[in-house]
N, C-alpha and C positions, 0 to 999 in steps of 0.2 A: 286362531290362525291370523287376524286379522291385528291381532298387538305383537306375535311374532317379526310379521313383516314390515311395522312400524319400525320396531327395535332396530329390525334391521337397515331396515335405511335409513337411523339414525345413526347406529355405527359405522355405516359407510361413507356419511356426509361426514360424520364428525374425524375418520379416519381420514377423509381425503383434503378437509380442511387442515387440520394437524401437520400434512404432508407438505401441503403450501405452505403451509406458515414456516417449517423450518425449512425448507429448500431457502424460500426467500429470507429468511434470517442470515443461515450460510453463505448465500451469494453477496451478502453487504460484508463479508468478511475477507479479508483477505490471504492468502495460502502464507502459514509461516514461513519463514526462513527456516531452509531446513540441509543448506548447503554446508556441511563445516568448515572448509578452505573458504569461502564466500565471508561466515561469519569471522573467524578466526584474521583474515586479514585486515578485512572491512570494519569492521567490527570491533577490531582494536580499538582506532580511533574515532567513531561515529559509531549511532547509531547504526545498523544492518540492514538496511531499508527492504522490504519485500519489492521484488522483483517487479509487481504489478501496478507499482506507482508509476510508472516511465515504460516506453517503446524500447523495442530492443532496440531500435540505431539511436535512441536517446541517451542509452546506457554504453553502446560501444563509440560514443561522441566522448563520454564522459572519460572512459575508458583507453581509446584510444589515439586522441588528440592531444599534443600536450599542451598544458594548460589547461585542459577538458575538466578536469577535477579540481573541483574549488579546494579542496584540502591541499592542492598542488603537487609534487610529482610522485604518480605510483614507484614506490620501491618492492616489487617484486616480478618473479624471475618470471621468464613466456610460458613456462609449463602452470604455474600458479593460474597467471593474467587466461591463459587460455581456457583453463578448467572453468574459473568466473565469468569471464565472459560468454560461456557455453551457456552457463546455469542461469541469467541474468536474461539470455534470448529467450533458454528455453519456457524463461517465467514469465515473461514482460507481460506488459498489459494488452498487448495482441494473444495473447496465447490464458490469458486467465478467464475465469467462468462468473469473476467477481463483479455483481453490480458496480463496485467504486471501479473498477479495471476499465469496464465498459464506458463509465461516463467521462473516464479521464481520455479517453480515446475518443470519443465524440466531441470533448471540446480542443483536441489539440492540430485537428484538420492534419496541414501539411506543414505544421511549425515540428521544428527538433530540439525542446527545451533542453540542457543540459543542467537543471535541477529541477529538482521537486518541486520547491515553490514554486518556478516561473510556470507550472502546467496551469493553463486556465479555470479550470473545473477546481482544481485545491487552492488557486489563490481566491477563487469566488467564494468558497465555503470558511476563510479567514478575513473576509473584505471588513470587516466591521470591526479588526483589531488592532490597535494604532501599532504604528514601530517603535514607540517608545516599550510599548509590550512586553516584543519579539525583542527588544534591547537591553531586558532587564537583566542581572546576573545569573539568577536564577533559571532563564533561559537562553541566553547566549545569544540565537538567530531563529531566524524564520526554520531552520532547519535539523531543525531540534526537537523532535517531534515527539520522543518521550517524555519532554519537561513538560505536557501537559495533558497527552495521549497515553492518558495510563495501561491501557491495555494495547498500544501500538505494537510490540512484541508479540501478541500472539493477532495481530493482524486485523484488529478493531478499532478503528476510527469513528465510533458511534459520539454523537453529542452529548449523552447522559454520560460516557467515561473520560470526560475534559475536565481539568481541576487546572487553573493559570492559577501560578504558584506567580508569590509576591514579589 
């Protein structure tokens, strides 16, 4: 009776460690891009960034200011623009369950970055890499984030899947 009950509350501990361990794995992940009109415009020219890197008024700044987007002016039509910008609120980093979502939003207070790099939390986590870097041809800019973010498509910015190519 008495190694029964051991068993068992081995397999409970060990089932309920298990359970944290991958919650908190998933939560350092980010929700794919999983919009097609999002990817298919965006996404032509840039990477498709997940929605949870930036606030929504971070993203309708980008969006809706002209000049707001460094690639310079959206060419597509208000029913497009609008569908995107839906999908971009309804992901933002207010709205994600992702540890990176949450920390990018604890350090951006009451600032409205309109890129990625300028969020404080993702330019801390790059602080140690010079611009000659981010200049190289091989990566283009700061904002370029699958020339060394290998798994940044399926929404993993982990340190062990960074490879800075030459």
């Amino acid at each position: 009776m008495k190694l029964k009950f051991v068993l068992f509350i081995t397999i409970v501990t060990f089932s309920s460690v298990w359970s944290f361990a991958s919650e908190n794995n998933e939560s350092e992940v980010l929700p794919k891009v999983t919009n097609e009109v999002y990817k298919e415009n965006c996404g032509a020219c840039h990477f498709a960034y997940p929605p949870g890197l930036l606030l929504a008024r971070s993203w309708m700044k980008i969006i809706d200011n002209p000049g707001g987007h460094a690639g310079g002016d959206l060419s597509i039509d208000k029913n497009t623009k609008d569908e995107i910008k839906k999908y971009l609120n309804q992901n933002s980093a207010e709205k994600s369950q992702s540890n990176i979502s949450k920390r990018i939003l604890a350090s951006i207070g009451s600032d409205v970055p309109s890129k990625i790099s300028k969020v404080p939390y993702i330019r801390n986590k790059h602080h140690e890499i010079k611009q000659e870097v981010f200049s190289r041809k091989s990566i283009g800019s700061r904002g370029n984030c699958i020339a060394c973010h290998k798994t940044a498509e399926q929404g993993e910015y982990d340190d062990d899947n960074v490879t800075i190519p030459k």
